[in-house]
N, C-alpha and C positions, 0 to 999 in steps of 0.2 A: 699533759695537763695544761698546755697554753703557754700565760704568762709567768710559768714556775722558773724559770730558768732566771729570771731578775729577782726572784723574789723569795726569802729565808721560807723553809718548810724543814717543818717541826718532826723528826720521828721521834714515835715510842716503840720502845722492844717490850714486849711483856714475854719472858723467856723461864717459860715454868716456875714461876712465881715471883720472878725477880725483874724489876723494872728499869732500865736506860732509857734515858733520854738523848737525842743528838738533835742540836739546830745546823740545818744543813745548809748552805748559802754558797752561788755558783757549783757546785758538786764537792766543797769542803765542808768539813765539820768545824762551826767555829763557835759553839759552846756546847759543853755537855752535863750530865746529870746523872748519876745513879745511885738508887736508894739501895742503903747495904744491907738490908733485912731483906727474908721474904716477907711477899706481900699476903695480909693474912684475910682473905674470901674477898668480897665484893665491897662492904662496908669498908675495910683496909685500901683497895683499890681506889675506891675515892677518895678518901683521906691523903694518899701517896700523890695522887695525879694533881692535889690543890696545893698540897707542899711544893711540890714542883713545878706550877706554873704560880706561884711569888717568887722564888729563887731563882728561875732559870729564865735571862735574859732572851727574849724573843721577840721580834718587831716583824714579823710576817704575818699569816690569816689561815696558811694552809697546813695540815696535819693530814700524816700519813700511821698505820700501826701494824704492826708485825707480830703476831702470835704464836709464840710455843707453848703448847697446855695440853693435858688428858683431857681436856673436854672439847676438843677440836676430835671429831669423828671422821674419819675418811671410809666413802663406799665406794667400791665398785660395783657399780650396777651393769647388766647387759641390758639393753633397749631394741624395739624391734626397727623399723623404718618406720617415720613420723618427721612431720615438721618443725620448724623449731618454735609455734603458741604452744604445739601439743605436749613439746619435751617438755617447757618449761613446766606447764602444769601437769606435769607428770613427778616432776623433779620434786616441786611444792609439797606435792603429798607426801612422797617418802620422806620430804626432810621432816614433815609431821610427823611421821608413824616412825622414822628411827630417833628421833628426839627425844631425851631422856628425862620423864619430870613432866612437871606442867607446863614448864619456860615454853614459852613459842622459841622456834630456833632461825637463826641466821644462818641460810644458806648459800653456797656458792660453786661451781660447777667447771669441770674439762673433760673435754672428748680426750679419747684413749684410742691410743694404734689400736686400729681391724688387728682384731688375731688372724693365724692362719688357718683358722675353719670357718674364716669371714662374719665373724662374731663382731658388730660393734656393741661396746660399752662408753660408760662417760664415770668420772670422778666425782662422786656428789663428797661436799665439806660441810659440816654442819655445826653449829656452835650456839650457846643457849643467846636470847637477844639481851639478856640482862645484863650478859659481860657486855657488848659492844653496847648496851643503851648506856654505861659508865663513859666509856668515851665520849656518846653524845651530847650527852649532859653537861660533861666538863669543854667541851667548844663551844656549844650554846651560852654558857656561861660569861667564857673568855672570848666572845665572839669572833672564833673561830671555825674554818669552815673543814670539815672530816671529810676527806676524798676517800681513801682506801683503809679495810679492813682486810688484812690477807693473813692466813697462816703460813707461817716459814718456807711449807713448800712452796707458795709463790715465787716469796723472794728468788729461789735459787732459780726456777725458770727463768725469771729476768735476767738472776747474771748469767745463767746459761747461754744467752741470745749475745752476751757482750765479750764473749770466750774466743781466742784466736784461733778459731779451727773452723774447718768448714762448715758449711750450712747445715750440707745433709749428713754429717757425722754424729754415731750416735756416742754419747758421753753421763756416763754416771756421777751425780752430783751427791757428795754426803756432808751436812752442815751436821758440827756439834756446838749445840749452845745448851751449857748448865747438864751436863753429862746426860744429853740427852741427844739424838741423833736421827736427823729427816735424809731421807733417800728418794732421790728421784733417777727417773733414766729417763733422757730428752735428748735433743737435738735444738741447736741454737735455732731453727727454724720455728722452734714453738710444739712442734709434735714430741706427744707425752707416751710413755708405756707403762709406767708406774709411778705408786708414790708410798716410803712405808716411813714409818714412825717404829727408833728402837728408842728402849725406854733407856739406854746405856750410852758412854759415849767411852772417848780413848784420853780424856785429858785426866780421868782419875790415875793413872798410869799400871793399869791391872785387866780393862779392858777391852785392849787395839786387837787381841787374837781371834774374840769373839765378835767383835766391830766388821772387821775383815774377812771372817766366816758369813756373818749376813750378808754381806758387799756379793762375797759371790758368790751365796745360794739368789742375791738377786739378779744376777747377771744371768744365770744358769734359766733362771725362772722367763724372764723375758727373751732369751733364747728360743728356748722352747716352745713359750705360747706365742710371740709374734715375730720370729724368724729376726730377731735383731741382735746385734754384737755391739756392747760397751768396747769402743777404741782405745780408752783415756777416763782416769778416774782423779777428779778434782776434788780435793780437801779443802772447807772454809770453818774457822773456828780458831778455837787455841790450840798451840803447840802443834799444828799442824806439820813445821818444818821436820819435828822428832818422828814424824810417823811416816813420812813418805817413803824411805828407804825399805823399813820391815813391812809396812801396809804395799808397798810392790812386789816382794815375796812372796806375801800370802795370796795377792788377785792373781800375778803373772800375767800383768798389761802394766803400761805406761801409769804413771800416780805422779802427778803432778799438787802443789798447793797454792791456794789465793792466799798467800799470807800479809797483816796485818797488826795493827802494832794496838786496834781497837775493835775487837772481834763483831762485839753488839751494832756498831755502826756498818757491818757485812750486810745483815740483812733490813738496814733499813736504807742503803745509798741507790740500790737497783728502782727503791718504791720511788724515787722522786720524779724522774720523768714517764713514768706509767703513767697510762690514761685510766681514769676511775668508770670504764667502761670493761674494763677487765671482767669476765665470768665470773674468777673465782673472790669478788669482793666483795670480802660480809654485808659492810654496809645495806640494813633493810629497803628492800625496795622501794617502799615509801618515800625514804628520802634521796633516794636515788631518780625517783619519777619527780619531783622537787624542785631538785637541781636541775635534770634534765628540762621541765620547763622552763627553769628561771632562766636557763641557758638561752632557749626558745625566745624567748619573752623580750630580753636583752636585745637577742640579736635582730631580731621584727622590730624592735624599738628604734634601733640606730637606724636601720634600713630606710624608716619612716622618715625619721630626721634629715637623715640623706636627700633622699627622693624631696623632702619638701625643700631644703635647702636648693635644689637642683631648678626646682621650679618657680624659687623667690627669685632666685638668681636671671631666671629665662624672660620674666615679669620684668625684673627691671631692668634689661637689657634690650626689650622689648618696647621700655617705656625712654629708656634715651635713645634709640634707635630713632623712633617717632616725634622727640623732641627735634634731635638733628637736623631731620628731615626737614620740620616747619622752617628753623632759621636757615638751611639754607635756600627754598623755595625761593624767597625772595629776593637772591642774588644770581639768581639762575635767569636767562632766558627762556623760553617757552619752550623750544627745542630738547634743551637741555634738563630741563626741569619733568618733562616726559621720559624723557630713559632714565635720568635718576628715579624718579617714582618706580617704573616699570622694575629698575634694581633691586630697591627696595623692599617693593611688594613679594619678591620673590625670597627674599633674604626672613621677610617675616612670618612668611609660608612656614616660611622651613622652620624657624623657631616654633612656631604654632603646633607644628607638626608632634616636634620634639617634646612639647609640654605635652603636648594628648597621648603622646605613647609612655612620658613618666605618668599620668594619671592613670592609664589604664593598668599600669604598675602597680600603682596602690591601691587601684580596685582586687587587681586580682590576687596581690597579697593581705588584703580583708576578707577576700571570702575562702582563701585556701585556709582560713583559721575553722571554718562553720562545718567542719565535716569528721565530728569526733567519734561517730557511731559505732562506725566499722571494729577499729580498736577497743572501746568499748565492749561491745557484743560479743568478742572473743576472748578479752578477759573474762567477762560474764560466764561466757561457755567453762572457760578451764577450771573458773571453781564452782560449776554448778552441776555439771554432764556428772549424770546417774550413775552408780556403779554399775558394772556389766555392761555397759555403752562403749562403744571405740566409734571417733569419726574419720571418715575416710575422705569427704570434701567437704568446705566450706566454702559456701561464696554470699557474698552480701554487696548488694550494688544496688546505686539512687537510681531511682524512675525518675528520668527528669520532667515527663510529662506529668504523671501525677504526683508529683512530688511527694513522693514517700520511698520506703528501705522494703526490699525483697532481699527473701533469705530463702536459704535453701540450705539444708543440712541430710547429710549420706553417709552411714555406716553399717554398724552388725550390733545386735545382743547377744543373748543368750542363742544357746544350736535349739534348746527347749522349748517348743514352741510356745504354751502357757506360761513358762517365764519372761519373754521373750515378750507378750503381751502387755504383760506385767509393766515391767521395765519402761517400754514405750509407753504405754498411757500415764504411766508416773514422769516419765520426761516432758510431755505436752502437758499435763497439768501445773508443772512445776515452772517452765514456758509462761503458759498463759496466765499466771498469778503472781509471777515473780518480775515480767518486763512490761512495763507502762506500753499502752498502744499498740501490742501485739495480736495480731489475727490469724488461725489457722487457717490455710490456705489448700494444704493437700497434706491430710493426716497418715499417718502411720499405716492406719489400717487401712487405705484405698491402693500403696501398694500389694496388701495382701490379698485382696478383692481380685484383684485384676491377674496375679499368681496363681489362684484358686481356681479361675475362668480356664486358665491354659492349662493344667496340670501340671504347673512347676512343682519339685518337690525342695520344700522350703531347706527342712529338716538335712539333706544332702549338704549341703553346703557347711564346708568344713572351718569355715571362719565366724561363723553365724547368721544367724536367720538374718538377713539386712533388711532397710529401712529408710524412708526418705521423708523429710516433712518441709512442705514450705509453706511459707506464714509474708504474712506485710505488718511494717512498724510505721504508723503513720505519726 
């Protein structure tokens, strides 16, 4: 996250209904907060979070939040091979369609070890927007700036990455916060196999047996589907110390604990040097494309500054260079006055030189900004491509002669053939009324003309009757 490392950041835990606060500053905690009730819905969540920013001393801008709650969803999806515009918007819709309610949902995303029948999947997280729009609200407020929105099982990925063990070791991580308990199996490299949520923990002092029963029906399970072995099982929470001895018993591996004298400050000390580029961060895109330009915006700014600075500089070094020169003409000989010129001239070359290649700097960092389409038009696509559509290539690239956008789009419909018809002319009409200065170019049905000419059989083709359309955007 940058400049975080000088500068105080704010976590909040919201831990199945109960709120901590920790201001973190150099990687200590040097004030903290927790409200002793639960928190009661969303209305109560605001109420808590304004209590706590009068009370709790803070002099930094950046805020980070960590989430334990039953309305944090985790999927395992399988996905076929695809890119990663297409995953996303593939992601998009299921967090629509498994999102509960009318709430639009905050989604967030990790690839999962290839099983061993070469099965890739991905973790989809999904969470209503109305809880994390409460955080929004309350840093807008406070004008503060919200980098990350992660549920619990982030955290522990992060600390998993800070674990003294090797790389490519795999290690089972179980957080109990508020008798509730996340389970992941990772490897401090970042590669993930699982992630499960029990609704129970061990700090009530009644359930380490059944704690430990899930622990290794989840070892067993990752075992099995991706050929991987927990070496070492880490405890982070309360009383973790009481549980290492019997919780080794019942896995029969290594159990080690992160023990802690401030539990809730566990899962939010990993979030401060995380970069808010992380997959799985609530945080709605929107404000994430936001920030990403402001980032943008900032950094083209100084660059400019720079560069001009560069070339005030070159001007008036240029301009006592040339002063010099007159006063000394006059004390020079003829002779002498000749190869100093001849010096000169060569000295100012080169300055001249140097300014026209910082200008053409800034020309080409003014026009590297004019070229937004491309991204555009594939966002476009991902929320707009028909049901029954799958694309197989995209490409879109400037005619620099005629100055306009050639596009070309390739995949499959329906196997149906009059489906299949369907589909396609609902895609190209939806095309052509929905993007300003769009032209078809080579429609759908000209590659079926030309299929039809040779006796292709469309209908064979086991992935679907494919299809090709290209168009110009002038």
């Amino acid at each position: 996250m940058g400049a975080r490392n000088t500068d105080q950041v704010l976590g909040i835990a919201l831990l199945r209904g109960r709120l901590h606060a920790r201001v973190i500053d150099g990687g200590k905690v040097v004030a903290s907060w927790d409200y002793p009730d639960p928190v009661a819905g969303l209305q109560g969540l605001e109420e808590v979070l304004e209590e706590m920013g009068s009370v709790l001393e803070f002099h930094g801008g950046t805020v980070v939040v960590a989430i334990s709650s039953s309305q944090v969803a985790h999927h395992s999806l399988k996905i076929p091979p695809m890119g990663e515009q297409d995953l996303l918007a593939y992601l998009g819709r299921k967090a629509r369609i498994e999102s509960t309610g009318a709430d639009r949902p905050c989604w967030g995303w990790r690839p999962l070890r290839e099983s061993l029948k070469g099965e890739k999947s991905v973790l989809l997280q999904v969470l209503p927007e109305a809880m994390v729009d409460v955080f929004l609200r309350f840093c807008d407020r406070r004008g503060h700036e919200i980098e990350l929105v992660v549920p619990v099982s982030g955290s522990l990925l992060l600390a998993a990455a800070k674990l003294p063990i090797p790389q490519d070791s795999w290690v089972l991580m179980a957080g109990e916060a508020e008798n509730a308990t996340t389970v992941v199996l990772v490897q401090p490299s970042g590669d993930l196999a699982l992630v499960r949520e029990l609704p129970y923990g061990w700090s009530d002092g009644v359930s380490l047996e059944r704690v430990g029963r899930e622990l290794h029906r989840s070892m067993l399970f990752a075992k099995q589907q991706f050929g991987v072995v927990a070496r070492e099982v880490w405890l982070l929470g309360s009383r973790t110390d009481e549980c290492v001895e019997p919780m080794a018993k019942l896995l029969d591996v290594p159990v080690k604990a992160l023990t802690t004298e401030d539990p809730p400050a566990q899962w939010l000390e990993p979030l401060v040097d995380a970069p808010w580029t992380l997959p799985d961060n609530l945080v709605p895109e929107g404000r994430r494309k936001l920030r990403r330009a402001r980032k943008w915006l900032v950094a083209g700014v100084s660059l400019l500054l720079v560069l001009n600075a560069a070339v005030a500089s070159l001007w008036t070094l240029s301009f006592r260079k040339q002063r010099s020169l007159t006063q000394d003409v006059g004390r020079m000989s003829l002779e002498t006055r000749t190869a100093s010129l001849l010096k000169e001239r060569a000295e100012l070359e080169a300055v001249l030189a140097q300014r026209d290649a910082l200008a053409s700097q800034v020309a080409l960092l003014d026009s590297a900004c004019q070229r937004p389409f491309p991204g555009w038009f594939h966002g476009w696509l991902g929320r707009n491509l028909t049901d029954g559509l799958t694309l197989s290539k995209t490409s879109v690239g400037l005619d620099s002669a005629g100055g306009f956008w050639k596009v070309e789009l390739v995949g499959a419909g329906p196997k149906d053939p009059v489906a299949a018809a369907s589909v396609f002319a609902q895609f190209e009409r939806r095309i052509d009324s929905l993007v300003p200065g769009w032209r078809t170019v080579v429609p759908s049905r000209e590659r079926w003309h030309k299929e039809v000419l040779v006796g292709s059989n469309l209908a064979a083709d086991t992935a679907g009757i494919p299809f090709r359309i290209e168009g110009v955007l002038r």
